[in-house]
C-alpha positions in Angstrom: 15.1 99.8 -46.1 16.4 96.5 -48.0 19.8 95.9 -46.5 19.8 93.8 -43.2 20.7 95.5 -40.4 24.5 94.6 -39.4 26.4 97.0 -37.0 29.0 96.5 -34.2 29.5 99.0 -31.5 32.9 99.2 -30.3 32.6 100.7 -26.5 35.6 101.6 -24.5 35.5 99.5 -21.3 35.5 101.8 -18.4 38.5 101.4 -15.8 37.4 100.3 -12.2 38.0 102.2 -9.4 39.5 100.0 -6.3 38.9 101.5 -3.1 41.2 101.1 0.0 44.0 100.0 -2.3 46.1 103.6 -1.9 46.3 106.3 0.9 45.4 109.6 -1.1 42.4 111.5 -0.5 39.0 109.7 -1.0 37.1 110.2 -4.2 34.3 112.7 -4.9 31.1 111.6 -4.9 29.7 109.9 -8.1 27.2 112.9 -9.7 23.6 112.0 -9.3 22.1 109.8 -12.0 20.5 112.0 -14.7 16.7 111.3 -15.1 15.4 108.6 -17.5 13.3 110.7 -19.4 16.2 113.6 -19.8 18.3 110.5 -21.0 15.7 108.9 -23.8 15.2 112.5 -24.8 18.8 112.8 -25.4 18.9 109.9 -27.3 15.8 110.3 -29.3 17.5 114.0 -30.3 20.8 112.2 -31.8 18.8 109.0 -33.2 16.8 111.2 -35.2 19.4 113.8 -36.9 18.9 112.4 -39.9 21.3 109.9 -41.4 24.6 112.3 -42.1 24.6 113.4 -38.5 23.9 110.2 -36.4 26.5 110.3 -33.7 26.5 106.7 -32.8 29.2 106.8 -29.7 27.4 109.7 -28.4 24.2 107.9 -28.5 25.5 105.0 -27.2 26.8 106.6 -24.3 23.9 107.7 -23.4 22.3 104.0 -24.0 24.5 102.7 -21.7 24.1 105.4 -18.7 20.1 104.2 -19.5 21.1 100.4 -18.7 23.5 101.3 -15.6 19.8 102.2 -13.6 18.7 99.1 -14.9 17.3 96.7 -17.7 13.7 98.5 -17.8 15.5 102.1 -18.6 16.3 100.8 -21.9 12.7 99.6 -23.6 11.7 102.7 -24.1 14.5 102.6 -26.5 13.6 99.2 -27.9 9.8 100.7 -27.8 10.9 102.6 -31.0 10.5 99.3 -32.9 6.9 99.3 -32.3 6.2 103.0 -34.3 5.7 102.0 -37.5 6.5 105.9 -39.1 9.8 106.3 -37.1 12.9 106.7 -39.5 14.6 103.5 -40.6 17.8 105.1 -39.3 16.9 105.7 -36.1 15.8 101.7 -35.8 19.3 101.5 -37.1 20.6 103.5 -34.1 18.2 100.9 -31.8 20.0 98.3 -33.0 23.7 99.6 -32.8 23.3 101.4 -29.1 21.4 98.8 -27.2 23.5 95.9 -28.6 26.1 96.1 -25.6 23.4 96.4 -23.3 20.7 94.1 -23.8 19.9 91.2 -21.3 17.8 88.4 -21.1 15.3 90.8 -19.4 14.8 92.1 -23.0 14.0 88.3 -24.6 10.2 88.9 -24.1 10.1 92.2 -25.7 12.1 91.4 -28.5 10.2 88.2 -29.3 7.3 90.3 -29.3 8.5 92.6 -31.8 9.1 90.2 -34.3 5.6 89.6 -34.7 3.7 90.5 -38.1 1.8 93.3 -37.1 5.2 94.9 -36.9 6.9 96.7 -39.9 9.7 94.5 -41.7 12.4 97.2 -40.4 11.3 96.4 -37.0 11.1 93.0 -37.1 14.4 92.3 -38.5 16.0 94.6 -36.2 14.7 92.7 -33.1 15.9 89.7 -35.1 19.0 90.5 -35.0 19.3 91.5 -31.5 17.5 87.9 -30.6 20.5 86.7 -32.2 23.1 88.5 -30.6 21.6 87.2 -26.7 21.9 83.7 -28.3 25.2 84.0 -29.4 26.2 85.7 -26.0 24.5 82.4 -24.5 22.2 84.4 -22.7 18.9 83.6 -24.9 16.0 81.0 -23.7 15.1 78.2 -25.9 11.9 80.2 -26.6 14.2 82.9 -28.1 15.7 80.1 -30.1 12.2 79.0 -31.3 11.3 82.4 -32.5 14.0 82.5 -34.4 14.1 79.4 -36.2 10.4 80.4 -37.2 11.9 84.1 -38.6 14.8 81.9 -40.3 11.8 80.6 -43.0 9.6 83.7 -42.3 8.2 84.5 -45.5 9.3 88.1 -45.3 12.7 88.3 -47.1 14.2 91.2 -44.8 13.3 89.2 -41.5 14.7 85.9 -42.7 17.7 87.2 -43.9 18.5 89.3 -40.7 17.8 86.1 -38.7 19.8 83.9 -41.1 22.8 86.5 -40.9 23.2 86.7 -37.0 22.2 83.2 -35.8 25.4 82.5 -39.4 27.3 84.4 -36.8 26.3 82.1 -34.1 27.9 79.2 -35.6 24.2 77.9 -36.0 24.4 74.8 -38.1 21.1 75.1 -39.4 21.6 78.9 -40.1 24.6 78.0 -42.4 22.6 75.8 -44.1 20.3 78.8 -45.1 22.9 81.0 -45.5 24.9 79.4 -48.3 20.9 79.0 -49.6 20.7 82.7 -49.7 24.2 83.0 -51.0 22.8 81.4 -54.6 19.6 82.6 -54.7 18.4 85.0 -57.4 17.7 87.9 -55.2 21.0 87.7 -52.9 22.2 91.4 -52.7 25.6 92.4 -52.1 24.8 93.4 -48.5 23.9 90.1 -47.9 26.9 88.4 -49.3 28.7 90.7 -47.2 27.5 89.5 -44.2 27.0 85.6 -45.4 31.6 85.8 -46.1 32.0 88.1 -42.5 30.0 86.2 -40.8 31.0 82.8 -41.5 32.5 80.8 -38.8 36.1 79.9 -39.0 35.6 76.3 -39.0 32.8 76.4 -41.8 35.3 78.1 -44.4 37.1 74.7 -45.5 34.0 73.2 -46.5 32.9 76.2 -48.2 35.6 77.3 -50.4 34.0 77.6 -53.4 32.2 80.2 -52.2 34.8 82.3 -51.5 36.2 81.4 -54.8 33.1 83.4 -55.8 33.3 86.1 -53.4 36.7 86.8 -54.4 35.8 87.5 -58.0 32.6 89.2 -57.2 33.1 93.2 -57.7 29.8 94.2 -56.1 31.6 93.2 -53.1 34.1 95.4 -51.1 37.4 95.4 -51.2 37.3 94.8 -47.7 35.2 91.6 -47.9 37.2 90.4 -50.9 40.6 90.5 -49.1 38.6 88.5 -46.0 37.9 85.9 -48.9 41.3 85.8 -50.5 42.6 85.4 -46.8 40.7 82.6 -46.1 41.5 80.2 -49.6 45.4 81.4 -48.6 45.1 79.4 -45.2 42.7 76.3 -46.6 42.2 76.6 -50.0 42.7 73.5 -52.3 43.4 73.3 -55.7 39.8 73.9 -56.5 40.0 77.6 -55.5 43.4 78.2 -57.7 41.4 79.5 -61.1 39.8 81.9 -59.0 42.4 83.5 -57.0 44.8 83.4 -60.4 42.5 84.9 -62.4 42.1 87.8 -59.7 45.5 88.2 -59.4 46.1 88.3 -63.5 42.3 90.9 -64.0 42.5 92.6 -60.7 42.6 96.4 -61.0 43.7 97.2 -57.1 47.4 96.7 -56.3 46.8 95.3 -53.2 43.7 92.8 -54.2 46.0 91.4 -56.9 49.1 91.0 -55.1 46.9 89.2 -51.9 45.5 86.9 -54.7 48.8 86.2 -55.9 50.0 85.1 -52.6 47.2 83.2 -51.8 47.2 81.3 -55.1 51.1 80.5 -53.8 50.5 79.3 -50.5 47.7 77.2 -52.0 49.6 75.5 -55.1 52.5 74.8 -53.0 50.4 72.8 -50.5 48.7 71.1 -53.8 52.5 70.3 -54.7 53.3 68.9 -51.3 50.3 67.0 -50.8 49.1 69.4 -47.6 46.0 69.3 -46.2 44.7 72.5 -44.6 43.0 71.6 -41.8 41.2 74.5 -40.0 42.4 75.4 -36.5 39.4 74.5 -33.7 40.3 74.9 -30.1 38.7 71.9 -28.6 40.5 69.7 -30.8 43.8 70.9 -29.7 46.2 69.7 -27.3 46.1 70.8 -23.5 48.6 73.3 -23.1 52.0 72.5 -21.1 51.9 72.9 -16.9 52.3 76.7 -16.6 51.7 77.9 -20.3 49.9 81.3 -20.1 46.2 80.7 -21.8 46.1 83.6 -25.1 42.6 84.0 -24.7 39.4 83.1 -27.2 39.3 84.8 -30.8 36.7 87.3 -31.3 33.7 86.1 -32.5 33.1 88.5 -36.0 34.8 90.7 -37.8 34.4 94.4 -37.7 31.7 95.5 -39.6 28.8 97.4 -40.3 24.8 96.8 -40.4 22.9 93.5 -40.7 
């Protein structure tokens, strides 16, 4: 499997039960843990129903009940990355369930699995997840390390997957490679898809032209495109006007063309006017007013689908 592995799992957060807040009758008893081994089993069963019956909430459910008895329930899980003949998809399903899950407990295992006795599939995968405890801040600088060596590993798959999440990171040097992977000759759509979703908001005004390019690229989704055409409407300068008229005037989707239209608006009337976009960044705003009500961080990616 070629395409890095890129998935988000959306869980539903679980409401907290407050005892001694209310006088009705106490609450059954929580049922009894099921076993470990029933659980992986479980799991194993969904991860390998072959790739048009993967039930990923299911199986992420069940990832999660593994992590509630604690941190070591869920290597045997991650232990699937070590067998070189299991199915790509069900390293896919590693990757997607244990996401939420995964702790700093799970660094030394991960590193570990990036090593070159491993399969590419493999590695990449616990690339990716190396990432994801650095951008939750809950990576050691030896997890760093490891994964500014995958970042020029020579294997393409393993780079790329480690370029792609520590992109997401809002890793400076990361950027660097990805815009490098962006041009080169073997860039697939998949990555491009990820290089444009993942892209920090801050990086997008000194990378406009290319979105310029992902906005005419038809390999990429429509999806993707929109994200592009989004992004020159709030900063683009008249650099990025060809592109987004041209897309509106050769576009065959309704919706892609009238986007592109708007975009190429907003941008020439700023152009007109003299405006500068400048992109919004959080520390550089004003403190809010005595008793304003704080709205909360943005999300950190966009929805999407496997790295």
């Amino acid at each position: 499997m070629n395409t890095p592995i890129r998935a988000l799992l959306i869980l539903t957060a679980m409401p907290l039960v407050l005892w001694g807040c209310w006088s009705g009758p106490a609450a059954p008893p929580a049922p009894a843990a099921e076993p470990p081994e029933q659980l992986v089993a479980q799991w194993t069963a969904l991860a390998t129903a072959g790739k048009d019956n993967l039930d990923v909430p299911k199986a992420g459910e069940i990832a999660s009940k593994l992590a509630a008895q604690g941190p070591e329930k869920l290597l045997p899980l991650l232990d699937v990355l070590a067998q070189k003949d299991a199915d790509p998809y069900e390293k896919v399903m590693v990757v997607m369930t244990t996401m939420p899950a995964i702790s700093q407990f799970h660094e030394p295992r991960l590193i570990e699995l990036t090593g070159t006795p491993i399969d590419s599939v493999s590695r990449g995968a616990a690339a990716h997840l190396l990432g994801v405890l650095q951008q939750r801040g809950m990576g050691t600088p030896q997890g760093l390390a490891r994964l500014r060596e995958l970042m020029a590993d020579p294997d393409r798959h393993v780079s790329s997957a480690a370029i792609l999440v520590m992109e997401l990171a809002g890793d400076p040097e990361a950027l660097a490679k990805a815009l490098e992977l962006w041009s080169s000759a073997g860039a697939t759509p998949e990555e491009r898809t990820s290089i444009v979703l993942n892209m920090p908001q801050q990086a997008v005004i000194q990378n406009t032209k290319l979105y310029a390019e992902a906005v005419l690229d038809t390999k990429l989704s429509a999806e993707v495109r929109k994200h592009a055409i989004q992004g020159l409407g709030m900063v683009g300068d008249a650099t990025v006007l060809d592109a987004l008229k041209k897309c509106a005037e050769t576009e065959t989707d309704p919706a892609l063309k009238d986007m592109a239209q708007a975009a190429a608006d907003a941008v020439d009337s700023r152009v007109k006017q003299g405006l500068v976009a400048v992109p919004v960044d959080a520390q550089n705003l004003p403190p809010p007013p005595p008793g304003a009500v704080s709205t909360g961080a943005a999300p950190a990616s966009a929805p999407a689908t496997g790295s």
